[in-house]
C-alpha positions as CSV (number, residue, x, y, z in Angstrom):
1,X,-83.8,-38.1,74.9
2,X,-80.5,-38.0,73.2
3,X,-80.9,-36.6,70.0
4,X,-79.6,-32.9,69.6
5,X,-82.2,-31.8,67.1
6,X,-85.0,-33.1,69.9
7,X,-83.6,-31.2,72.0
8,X,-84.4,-28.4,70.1
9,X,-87.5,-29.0,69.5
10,X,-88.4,-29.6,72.8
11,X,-87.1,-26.1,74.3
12,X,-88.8,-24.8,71.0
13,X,-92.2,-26.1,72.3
14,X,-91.8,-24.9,76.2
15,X,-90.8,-21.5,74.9
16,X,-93.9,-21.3,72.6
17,X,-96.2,-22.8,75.4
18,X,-94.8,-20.9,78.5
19,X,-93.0,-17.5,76.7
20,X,-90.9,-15.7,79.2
21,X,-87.4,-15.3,79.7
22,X,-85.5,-18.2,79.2
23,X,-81.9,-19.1,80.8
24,X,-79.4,-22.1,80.5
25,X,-81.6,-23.2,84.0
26,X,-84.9,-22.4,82.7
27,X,-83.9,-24.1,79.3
28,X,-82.1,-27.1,81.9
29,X,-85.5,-27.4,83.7
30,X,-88.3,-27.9,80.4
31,X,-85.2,-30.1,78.9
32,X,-85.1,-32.0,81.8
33,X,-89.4,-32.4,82.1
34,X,-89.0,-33.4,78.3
35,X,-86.8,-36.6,79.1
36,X,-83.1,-35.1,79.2
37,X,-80.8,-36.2,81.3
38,X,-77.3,-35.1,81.7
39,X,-74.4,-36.6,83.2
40,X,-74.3,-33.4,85.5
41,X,-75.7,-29.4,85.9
42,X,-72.3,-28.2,85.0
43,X,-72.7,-30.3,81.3
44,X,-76.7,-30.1,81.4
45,X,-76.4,-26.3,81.5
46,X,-73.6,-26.3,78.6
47,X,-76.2,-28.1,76.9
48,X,-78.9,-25.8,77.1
49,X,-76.9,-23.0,76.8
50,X,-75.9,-24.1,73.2
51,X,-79.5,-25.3,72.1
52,X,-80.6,-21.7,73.1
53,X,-77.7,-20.3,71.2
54,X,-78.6,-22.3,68.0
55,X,-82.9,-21.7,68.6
56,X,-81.0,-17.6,68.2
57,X,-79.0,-18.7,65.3
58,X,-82.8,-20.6,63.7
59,X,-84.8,-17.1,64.8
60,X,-86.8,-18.4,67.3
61,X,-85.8,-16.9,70.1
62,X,-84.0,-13.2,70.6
63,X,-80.7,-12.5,73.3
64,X,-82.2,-9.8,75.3
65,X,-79.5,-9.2,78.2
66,X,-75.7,-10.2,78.2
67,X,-75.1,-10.9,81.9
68,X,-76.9,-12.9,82.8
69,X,-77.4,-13.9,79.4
70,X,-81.5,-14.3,78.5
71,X,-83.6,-14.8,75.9
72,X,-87.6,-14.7,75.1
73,X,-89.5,-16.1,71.9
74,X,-88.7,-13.9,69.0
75,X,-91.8,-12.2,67.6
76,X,-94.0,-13.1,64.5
């Protein structure tokens, strides 16, 4: 998986199906199961702290704490 929109869409789906709170590991983990893999868990991480940072930015999921930062599946 290399394409940053799949990866999107794959964190998008494992939110949806599992809900929870969701971290740059947690995001790493169902990114990982859905074919990612990174050069490292330093870059992995950076990775899935962005995709959750732009699934924010779409509405999908809400920032619910700061440090650590977390988020869950936005409501509607």
């Amino acid at each position: 998986m290399s394409s940053r929109p799949a990866h999107a869409e794959s964190l998008t789906e494992a939110i949806q199906a599992l809900g929870g709170t969701w971290n740059a590991e947690r995001a790493l983990t169902a990114l990982f199961g859905a074919g990612y893999r990174p050069a490292d868990v330093a870059s992995g991480e950076k990775r899935a702290r962005q995709v959750l940072r732009d699934l924010a930015d779409a509405g999908v999921v809400v920032k619910t704490g700061e440090r650590p930062v977390e988020y869950r599946r936005a409501a509607g």
